[in-house]
VOTIDREN-47785 format. One line per field, with one value per residue: x, y, z of N, C-alpha, C, O in turn; residue number from 1. Coordinates in nm, 2 decimals. Atoms other than C-alpha are relative to their C-alpha. Last residue first. Layout:
# VOTIDREN-47785
npx: [X | ...]
npy: [Y | ...]
npz: [Z | ...]
capx: [X | ...]
capy: [Y | ...]
capz: [Z | ...]
cpx: [X | ...]
cpy: [Y | ...]
cpz: [Z | ...]
opx: [X | ...]
opy: [Y | ...]
opz: [Z | ...]
resi: [NUM | ...]
//
This chain:
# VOTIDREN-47785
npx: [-0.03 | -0.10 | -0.12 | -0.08 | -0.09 | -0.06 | 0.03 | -0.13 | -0.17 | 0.00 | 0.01 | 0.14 | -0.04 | -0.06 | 0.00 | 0.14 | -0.02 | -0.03 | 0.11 | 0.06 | -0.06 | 0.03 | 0.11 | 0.07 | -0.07 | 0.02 | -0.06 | -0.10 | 0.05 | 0.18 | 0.03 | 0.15 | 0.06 | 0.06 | 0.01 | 0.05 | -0.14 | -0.10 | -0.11 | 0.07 | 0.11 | -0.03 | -0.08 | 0.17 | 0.07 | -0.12 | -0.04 | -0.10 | 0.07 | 0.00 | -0.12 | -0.07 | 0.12 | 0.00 | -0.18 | 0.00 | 0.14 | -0.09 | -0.09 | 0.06 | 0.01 | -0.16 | -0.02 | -0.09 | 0.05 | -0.08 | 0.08 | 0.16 | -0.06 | -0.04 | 0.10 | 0.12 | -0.03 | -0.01 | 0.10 | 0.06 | -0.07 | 0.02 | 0.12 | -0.01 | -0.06 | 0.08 | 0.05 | -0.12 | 0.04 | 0.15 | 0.02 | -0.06 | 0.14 | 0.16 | -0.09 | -0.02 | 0.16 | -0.01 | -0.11 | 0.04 | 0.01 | -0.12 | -0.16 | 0.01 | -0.06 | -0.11 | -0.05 | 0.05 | -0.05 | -0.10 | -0.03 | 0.00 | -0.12 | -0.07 | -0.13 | 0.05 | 0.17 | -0.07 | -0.06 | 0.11 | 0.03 | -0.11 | 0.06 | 0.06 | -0.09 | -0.05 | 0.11 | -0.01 | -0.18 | 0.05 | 0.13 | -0.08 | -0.03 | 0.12 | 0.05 | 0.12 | 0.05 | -0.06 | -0.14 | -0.03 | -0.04 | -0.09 | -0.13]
npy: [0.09 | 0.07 | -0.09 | -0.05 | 0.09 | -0.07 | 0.03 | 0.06 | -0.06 | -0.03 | -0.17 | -0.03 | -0.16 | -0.03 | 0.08 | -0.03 | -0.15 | -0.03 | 0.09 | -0.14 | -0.13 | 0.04 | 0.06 | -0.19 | -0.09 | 0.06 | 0.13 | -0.03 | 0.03 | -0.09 | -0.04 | 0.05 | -0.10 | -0.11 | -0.09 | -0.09 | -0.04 | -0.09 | 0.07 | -0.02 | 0.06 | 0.17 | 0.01 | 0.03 | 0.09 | 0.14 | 0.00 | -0.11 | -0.04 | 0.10 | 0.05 | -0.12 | -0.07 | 0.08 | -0.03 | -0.11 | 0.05 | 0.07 | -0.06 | -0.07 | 0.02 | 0.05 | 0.18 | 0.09 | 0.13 | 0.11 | 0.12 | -0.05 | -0.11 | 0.07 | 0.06 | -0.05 | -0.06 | 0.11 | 0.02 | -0.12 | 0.02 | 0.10 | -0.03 | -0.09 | 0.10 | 0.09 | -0.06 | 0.00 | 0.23 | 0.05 | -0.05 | 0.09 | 0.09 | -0.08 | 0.01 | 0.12 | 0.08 | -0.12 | 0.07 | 0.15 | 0.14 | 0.06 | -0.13 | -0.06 | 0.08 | -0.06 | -0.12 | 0.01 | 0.10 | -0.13 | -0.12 | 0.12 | 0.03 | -0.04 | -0.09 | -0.14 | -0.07 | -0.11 | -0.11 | -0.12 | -0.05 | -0.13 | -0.11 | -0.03 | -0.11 | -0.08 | -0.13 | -0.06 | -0.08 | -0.11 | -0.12 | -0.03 | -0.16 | -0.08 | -0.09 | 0.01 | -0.02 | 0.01 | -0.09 | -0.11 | 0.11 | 0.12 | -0.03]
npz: [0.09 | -0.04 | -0.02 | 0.11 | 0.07 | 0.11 | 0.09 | 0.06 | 0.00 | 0.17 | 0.07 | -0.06 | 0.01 | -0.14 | -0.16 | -0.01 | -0.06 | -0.17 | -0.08 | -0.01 | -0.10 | -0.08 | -0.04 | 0.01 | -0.15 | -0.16 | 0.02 | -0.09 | -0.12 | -0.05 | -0.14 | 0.02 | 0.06 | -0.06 | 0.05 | -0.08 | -0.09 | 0.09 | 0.10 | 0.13 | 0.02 | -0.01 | 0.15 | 0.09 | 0.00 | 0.07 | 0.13 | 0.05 | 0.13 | 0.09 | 0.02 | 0.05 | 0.11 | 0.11 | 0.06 | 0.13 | 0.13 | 0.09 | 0.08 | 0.10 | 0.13 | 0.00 | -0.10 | 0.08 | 0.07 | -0.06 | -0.07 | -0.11 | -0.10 | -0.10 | -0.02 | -0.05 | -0.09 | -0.07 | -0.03 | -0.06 | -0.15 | -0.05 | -0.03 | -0.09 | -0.08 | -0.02 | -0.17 | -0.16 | -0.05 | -0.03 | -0.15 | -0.12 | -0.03 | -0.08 | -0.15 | -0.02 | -0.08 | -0.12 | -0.10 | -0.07 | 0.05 | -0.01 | 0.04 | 0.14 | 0.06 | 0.02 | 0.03 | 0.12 | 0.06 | 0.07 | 0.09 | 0.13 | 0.05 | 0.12 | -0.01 | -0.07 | 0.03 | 0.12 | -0.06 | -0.03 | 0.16 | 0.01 | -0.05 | 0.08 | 0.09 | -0.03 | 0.04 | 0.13 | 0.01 | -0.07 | 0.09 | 0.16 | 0.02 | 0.00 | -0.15 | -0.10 | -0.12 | -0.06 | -0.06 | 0.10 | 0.11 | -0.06 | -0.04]
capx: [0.97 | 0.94 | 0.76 | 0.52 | 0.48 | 0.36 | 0.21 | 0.38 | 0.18 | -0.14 | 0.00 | -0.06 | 0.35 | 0.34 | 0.08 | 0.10 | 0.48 | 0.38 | 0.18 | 0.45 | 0.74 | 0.50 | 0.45 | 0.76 | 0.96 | 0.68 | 0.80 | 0.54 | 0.19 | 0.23 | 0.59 | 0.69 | 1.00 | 1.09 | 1.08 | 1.13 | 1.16 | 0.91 | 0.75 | 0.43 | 0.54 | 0.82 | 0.63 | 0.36 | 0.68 | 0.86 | 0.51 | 0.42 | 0.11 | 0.27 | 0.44 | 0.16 | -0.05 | 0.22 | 0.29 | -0.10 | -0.12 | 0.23 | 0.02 | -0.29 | -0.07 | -0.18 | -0.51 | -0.55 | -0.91 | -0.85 | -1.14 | -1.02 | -0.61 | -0.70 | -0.90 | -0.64 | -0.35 | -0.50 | -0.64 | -0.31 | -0.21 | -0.41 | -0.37 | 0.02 | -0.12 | -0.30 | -0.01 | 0.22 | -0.08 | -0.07 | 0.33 | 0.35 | 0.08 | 0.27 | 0.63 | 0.43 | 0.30 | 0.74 | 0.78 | 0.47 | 0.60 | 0.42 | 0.15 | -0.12 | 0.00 | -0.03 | -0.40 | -0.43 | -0.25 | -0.45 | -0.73 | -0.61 | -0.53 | -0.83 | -0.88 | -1.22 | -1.09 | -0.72 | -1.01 | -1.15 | -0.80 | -0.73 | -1.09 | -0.93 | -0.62 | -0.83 | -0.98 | -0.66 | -0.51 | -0.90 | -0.84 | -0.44 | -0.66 | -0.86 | -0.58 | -0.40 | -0.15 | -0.01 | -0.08 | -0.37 | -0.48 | -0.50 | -0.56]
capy: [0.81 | 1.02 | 1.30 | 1.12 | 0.85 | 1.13 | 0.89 | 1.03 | 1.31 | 1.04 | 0.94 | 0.59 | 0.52 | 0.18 | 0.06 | 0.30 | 0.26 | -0.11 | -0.09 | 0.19 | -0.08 | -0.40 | -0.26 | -0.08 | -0.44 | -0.63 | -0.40 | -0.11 | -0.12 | 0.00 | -0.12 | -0.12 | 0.04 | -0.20 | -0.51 | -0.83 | -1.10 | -1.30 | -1.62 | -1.49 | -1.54 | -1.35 | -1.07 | -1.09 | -1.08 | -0.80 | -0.59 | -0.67 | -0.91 | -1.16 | -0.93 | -0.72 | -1.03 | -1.16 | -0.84 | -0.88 | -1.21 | -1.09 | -0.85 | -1.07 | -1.34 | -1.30 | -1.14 | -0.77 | -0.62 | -0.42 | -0.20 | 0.17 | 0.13 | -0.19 | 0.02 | 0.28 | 0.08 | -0.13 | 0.20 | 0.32 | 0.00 | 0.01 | 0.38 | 0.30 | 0.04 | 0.33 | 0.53 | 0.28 | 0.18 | 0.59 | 0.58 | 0.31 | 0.52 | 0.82 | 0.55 | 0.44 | 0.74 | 0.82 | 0.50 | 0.55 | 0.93 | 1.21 | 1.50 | 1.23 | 1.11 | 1.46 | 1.43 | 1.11 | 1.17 | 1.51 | 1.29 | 1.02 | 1.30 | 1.44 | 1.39 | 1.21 | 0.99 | 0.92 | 0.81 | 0.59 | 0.43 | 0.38 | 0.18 | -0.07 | -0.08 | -0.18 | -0.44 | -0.60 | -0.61 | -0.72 | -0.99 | -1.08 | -1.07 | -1.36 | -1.56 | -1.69 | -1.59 | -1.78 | -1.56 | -1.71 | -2.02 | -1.80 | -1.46]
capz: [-0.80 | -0.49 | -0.61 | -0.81 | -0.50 | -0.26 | -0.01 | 0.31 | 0.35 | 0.34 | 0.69 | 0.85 | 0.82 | 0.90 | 0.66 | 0.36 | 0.38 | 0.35 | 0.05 | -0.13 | -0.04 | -0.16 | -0.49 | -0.56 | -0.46 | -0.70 | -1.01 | -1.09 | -1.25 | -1.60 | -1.69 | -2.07 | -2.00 | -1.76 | -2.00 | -1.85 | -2.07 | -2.20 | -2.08 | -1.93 | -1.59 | -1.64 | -1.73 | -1.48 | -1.22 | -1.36 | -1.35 | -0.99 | -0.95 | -0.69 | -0.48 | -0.42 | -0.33 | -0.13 | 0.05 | 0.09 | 0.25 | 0.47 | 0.63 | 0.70 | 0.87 | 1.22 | 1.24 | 1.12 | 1.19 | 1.52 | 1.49 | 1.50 | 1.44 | 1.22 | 1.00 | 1.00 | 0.90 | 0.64 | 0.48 | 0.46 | 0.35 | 0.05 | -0.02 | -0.08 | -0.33 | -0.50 | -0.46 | -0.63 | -0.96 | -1.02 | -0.99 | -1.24 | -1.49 | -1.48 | -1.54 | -1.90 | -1.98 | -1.99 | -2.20 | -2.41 | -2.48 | -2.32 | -2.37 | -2.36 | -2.03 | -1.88 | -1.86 | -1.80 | -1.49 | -1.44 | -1.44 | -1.20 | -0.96 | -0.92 | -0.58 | -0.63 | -0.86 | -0.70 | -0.39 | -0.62 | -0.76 | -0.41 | -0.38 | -0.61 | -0.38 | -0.12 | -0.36 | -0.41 | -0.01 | 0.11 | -0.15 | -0.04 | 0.31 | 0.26 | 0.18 | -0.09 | -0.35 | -0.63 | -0.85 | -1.07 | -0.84 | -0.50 | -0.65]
cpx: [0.14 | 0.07 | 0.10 | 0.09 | 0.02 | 0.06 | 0.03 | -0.06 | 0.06 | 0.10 | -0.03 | 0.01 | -0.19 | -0.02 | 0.03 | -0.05 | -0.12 | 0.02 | 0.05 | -0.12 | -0.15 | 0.07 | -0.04 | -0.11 | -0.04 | 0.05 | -0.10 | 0.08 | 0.11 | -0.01 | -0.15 | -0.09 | -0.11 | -0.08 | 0.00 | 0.06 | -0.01 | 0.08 | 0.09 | 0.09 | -0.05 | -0.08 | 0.08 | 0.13 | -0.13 | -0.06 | 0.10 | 0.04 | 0.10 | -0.04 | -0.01 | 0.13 | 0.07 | -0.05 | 0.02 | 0.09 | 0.01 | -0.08 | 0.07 | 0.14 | -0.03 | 0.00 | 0.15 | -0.01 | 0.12 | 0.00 | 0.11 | -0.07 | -0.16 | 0.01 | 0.03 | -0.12 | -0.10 | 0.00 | -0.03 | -0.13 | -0.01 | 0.02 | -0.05 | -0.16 | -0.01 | 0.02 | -0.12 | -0.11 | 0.07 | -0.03 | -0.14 | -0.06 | 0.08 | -0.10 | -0.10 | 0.03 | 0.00 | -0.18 | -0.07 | 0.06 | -0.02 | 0.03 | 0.10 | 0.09 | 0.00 | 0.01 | 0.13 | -0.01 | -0.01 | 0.13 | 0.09 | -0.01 | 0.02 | 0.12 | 0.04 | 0.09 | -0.03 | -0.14 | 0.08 | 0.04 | -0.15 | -0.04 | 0.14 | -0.08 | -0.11 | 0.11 | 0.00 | -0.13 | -0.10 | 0.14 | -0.02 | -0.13 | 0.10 | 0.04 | -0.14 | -0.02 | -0.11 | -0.03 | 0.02 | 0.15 | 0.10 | 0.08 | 0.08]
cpy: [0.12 | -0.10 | -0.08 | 0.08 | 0.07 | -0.08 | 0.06 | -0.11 | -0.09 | 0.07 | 0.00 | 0.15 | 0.08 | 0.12 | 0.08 | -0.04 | 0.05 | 0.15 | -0.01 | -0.12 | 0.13 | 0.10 | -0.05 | -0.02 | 0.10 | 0.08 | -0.07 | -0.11 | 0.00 | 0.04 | 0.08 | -0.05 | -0.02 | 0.11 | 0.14 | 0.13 | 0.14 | 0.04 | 0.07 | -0.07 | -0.07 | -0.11 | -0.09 | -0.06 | -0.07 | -0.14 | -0.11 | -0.06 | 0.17 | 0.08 | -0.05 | -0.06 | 0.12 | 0.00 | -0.11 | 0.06 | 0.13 | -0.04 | -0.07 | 0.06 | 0.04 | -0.07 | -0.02 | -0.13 | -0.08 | -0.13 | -0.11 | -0.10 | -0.01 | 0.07 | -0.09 | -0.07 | 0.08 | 0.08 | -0.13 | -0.04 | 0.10 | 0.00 | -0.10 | 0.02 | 0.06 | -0.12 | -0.05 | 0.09 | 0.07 | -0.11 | 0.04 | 0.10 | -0.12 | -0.14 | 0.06 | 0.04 | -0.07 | 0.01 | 0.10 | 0.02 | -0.10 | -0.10 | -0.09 | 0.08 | 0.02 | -0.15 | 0.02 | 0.12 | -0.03 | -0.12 | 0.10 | 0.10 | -0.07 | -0.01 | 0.09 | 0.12 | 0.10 | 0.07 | 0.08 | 0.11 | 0.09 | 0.07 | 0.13 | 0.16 | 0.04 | 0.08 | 0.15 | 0.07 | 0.04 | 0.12 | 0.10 | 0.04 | 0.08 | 0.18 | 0.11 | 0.06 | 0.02 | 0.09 | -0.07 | 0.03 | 0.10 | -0.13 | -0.13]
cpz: [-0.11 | -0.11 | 0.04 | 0.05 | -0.14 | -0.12 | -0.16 | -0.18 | -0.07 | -0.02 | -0.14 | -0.02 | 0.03 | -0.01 | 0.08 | 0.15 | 0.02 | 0.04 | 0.10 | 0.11 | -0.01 | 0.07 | 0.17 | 0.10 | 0.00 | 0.11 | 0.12 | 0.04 | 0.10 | 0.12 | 0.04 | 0.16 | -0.02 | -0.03 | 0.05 | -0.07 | 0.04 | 0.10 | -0.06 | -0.12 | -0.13 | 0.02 | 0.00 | -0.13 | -0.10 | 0.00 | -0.05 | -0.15 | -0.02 | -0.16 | -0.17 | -0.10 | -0.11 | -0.13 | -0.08 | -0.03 | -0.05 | -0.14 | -0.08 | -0.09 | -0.09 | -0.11 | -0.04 | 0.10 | -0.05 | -0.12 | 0.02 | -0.02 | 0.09 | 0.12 | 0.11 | 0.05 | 0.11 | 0.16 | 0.12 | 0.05 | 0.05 | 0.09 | 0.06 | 0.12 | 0.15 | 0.10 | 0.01 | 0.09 | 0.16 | 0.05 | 0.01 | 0.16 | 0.14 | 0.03 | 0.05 | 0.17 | 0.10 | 0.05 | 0.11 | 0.09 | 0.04 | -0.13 | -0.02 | -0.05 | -0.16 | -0.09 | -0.09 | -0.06 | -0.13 | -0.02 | -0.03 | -0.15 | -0.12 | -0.05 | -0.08 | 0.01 | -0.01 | -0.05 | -0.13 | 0.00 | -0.01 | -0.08 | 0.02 | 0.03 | -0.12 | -0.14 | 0.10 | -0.03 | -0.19 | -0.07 | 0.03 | -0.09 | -0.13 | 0.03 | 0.00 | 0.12 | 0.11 | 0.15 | 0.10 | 0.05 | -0.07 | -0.15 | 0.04]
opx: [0.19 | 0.18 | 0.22 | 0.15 | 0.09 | 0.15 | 0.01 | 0.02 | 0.10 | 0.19 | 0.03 | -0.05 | -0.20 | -0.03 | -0.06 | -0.11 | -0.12 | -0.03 | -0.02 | -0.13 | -0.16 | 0.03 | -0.15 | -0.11 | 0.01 | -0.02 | -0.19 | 0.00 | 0.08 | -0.03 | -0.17 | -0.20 | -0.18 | -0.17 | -0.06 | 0.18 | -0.06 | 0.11 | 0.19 | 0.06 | -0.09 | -0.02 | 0.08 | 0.13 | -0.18 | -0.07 | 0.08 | 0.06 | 0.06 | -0.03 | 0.06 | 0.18 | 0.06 | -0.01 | 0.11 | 0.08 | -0.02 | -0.04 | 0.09 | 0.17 | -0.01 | -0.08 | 0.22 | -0.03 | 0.10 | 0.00 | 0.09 | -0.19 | -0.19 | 0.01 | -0.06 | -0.19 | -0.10 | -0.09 | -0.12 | -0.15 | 0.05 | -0.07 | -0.14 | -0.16 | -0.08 | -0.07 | -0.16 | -0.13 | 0.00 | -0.12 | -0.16 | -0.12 | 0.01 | -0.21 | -0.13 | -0.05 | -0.06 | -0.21 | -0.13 | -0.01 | 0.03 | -0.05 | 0.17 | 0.14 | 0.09 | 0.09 | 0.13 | -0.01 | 0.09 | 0.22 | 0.09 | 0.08 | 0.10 | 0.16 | 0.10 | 0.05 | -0.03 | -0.18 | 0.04 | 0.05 | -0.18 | -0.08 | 0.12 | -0.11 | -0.07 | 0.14 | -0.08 | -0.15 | -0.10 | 0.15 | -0.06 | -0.13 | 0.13 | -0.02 | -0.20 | 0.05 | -0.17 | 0.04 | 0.08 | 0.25 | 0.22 | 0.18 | 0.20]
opy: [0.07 | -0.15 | -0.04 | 0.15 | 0.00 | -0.02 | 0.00 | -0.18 | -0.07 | 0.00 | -0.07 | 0.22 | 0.17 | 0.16 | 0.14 | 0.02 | 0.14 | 0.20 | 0.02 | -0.08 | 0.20 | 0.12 | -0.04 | 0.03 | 0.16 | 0.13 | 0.01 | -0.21 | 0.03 | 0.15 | 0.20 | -0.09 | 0.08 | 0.17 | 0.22 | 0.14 | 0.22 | -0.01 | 0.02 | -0.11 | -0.18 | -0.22 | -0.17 | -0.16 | -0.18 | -0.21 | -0.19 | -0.17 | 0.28 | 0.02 | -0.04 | -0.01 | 0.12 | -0.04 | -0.10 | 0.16 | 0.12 | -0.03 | -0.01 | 0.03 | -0.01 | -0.16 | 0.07 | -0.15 | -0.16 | -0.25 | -0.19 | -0.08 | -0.01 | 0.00 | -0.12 | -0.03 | 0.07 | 0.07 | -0.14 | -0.01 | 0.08 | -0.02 | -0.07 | 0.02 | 0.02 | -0.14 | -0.03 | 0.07 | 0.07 | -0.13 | 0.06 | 0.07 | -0.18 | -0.16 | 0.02 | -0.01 | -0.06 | 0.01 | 0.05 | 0.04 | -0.10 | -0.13 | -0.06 | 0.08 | -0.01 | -0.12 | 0.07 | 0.11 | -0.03 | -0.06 | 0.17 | 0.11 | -0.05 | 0.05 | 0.19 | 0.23 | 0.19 | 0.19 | 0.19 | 0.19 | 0.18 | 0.19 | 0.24 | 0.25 | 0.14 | 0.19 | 0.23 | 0.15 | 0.16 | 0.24 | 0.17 | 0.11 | 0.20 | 0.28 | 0.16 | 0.11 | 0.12 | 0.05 | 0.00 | 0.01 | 0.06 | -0.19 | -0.16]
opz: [-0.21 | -0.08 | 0.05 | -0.03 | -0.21 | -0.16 | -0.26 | -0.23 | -0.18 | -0.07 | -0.21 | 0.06 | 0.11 | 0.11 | 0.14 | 0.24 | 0.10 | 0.14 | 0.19 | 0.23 | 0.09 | 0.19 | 0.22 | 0.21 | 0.09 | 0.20 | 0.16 | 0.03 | 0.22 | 0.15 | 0.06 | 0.14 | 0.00 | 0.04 | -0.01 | -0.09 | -0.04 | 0.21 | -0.12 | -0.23 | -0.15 | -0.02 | -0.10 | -0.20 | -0.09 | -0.10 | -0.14 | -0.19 | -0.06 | -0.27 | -0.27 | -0.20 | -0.23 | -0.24 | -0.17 | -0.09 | -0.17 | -0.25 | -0.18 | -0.20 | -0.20 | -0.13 | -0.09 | 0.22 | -0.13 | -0.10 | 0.10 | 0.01 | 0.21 | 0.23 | 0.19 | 0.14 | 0.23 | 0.24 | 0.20 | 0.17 | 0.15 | 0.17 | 0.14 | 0.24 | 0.24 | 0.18 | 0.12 | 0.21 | 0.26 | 0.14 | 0.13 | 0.26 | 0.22 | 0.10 | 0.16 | 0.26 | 0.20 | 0.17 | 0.20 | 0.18 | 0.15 | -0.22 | -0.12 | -0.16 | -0.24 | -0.18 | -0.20 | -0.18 | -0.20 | -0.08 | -0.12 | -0.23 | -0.21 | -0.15 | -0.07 | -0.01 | -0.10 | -0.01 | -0.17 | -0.09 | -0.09 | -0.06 | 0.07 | -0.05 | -0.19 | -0.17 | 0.07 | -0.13 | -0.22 | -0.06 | -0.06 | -0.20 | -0.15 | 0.01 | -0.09 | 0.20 | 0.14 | 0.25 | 0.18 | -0.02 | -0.06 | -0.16 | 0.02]
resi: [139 | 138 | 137 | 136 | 135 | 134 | 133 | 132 | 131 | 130 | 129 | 128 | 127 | 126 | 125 | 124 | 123 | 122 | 121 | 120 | 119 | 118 | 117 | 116 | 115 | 114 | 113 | 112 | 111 | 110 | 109 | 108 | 107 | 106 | 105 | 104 | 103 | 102 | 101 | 100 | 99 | 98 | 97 | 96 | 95 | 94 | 93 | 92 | 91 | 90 | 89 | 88 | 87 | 86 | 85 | 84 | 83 | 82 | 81 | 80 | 79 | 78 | 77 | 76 | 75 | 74 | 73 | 72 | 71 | 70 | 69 | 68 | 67 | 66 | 65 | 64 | 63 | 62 | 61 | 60 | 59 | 58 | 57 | 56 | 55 | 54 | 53 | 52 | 51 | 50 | 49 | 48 | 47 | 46 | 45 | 44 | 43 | 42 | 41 | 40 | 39 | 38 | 37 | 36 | 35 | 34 | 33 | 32 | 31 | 30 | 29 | 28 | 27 | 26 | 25 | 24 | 23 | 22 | 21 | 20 | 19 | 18 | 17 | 16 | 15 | 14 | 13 | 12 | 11 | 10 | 9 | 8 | 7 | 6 | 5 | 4 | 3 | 2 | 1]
//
């Protein structure tokens, strides 16, 4: 994270394997599958936005998890949150894609801009409700 994106810290890692254990949870839920499900029915473009708001509530799930773990041991230090609003920041779609040299594409979008990225990862934070995680109803 630190060479690649530009974001360091020990908690811009805890920020991208919390979101890897989102993608569990979807899993278990069954969401992912009925994601992949419905993407088959679609066009690329319209895959394309089921698979943004899969990446968003994963994120979401990150800072949910932040929220809670801090709530019952106290694990943030000063500076975690920002280390994984950087992290989010750093590996949003427009961003990769400017990076890369080309030109930013929304339609072609998997993962969701940076500002998706760090709004569903904080709402996950402050808000410490799954409820509020709904990101195909909000998108």
């Amino acid at each position: 994270m630190k060479e690649r994106f530009h974001a360091p810290g020990d908690f811009a890692m805890a920020y991208v394997v919390a979101h890897e254990v989102g993608h569990h949870v979807q899993h278990l839920l069954g969401t992912s599958d009925q994601v992949h499900q419905q993407r088959q029915q679609l066009s690329e473009k319209d895959g394309n936005k089921l698979s943004v708001m899969l990446e968003l509530q994963a994120d979401f799930y990150a800072g949910l998890w932040v929220h809670h773990a801090d709530a019952m041991k106290g694990i943030l230090e000063p500076g975690d949150i920002e280390e994984a609003l950087t992290a989010a920041s750093a590996i949003g779609d427009d961003k990769l894609q400017q990076q890369s040299g080309g030109s930013v594409v929304p339609d072609a979008f998997t993962h969701g801009t940076s500002e998706q990225r760090m709004y569903w990862f904080n709402k996950g934070y402050t808000t410490g409700t799954l409820e509020q995680g709904d990101t195909f109803r909000e998108l």
